[in-house]
N, C-alpha and C positions, 0 to 999 in steps of 0.2 A: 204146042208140042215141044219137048224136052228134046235140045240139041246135044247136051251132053255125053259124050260117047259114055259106052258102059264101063264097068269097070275091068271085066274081062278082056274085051277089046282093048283096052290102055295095058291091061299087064301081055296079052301080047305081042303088043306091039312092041313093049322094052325089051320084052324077050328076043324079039325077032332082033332090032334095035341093037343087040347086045351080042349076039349070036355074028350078023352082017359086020358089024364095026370094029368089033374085039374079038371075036372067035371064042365067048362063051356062051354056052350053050345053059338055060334056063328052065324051070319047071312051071306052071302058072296053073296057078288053084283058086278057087272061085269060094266067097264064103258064104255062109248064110246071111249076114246081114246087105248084102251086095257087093262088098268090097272083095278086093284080090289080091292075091301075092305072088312073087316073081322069087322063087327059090332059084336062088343064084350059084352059095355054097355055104356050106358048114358056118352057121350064123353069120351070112347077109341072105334078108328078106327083105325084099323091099313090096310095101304096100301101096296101092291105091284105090284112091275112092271114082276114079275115071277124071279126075279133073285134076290131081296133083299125088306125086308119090313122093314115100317118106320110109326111112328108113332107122335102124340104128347103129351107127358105122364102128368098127372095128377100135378106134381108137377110142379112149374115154379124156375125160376132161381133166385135168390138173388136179381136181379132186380127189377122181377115180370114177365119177359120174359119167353113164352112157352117156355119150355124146345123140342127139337127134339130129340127122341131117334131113333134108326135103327141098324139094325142085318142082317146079310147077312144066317144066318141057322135058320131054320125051330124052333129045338129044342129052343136056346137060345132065340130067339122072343117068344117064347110060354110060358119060362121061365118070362122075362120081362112084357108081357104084363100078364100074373096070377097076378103077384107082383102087377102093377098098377091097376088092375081089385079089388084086395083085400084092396090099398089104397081107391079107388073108391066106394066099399060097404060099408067099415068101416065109411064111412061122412056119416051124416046125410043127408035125401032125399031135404032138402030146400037149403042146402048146393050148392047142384048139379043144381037145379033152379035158383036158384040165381047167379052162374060164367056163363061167356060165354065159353061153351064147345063147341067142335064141335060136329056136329049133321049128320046124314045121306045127310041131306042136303044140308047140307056146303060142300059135297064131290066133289064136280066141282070145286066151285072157290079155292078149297085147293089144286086140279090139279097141280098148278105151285107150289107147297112144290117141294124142288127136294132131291130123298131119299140118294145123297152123300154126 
């Protein structure tokens, strides 16, 4: 028998997680392939497969390259994505119109991110 909790169950949990600890309140959506996501705001989503969540944080690399972050425990994700949640608020709203963030929508073709 498969002890790995589901993936729905783990994106609740950060939600809850997230909601309890930081006082942000979360969305969580379930995909077809089994995985979930934890719409947080205005491009951060954070995924999981129920055994580790990943996401693509706010800042980009010295390139200009998304940066990929991911955490294998509930807490430290929750930790990371406040931080980026609080970078995220702190821009101005045309700031966030103007980059291409990812969106709810984007949640498919992002599928193939793999969270190792």
């Amino acid at each position: 028998m498969n002890n790995t909790p589901t993936a729905r169950l783990r994106a609740e949990e950060l939600a809850a997680e997230l909601d309890r600890t930081h006082g942000i309140s979360a969305d969580v959506h379930e995909l077809s392939s089994g995985n979930a996501i934890v719409s947080i705001y205005r491009g951060l989503l954070a995924y999981t497969d129920g055994e580790s969540f990943w996401w693509t944080s706010p800042e980009h690399s010295r390139s200009g390259a998304p940066l990929l972050s991911s955490e294998l425990t509930l807490t430290m994700a929750a930790e990371q994505l406040a931080e980026h949640y609080a970078i995220l608020r702190a821009r101005p709203a045309t700031s966030l119109l103007d980059r291409e963030l990812p969106r709810l929508t984007d949640a498919i073709p992002a599928e193939h991110v793999a969270p190792r």
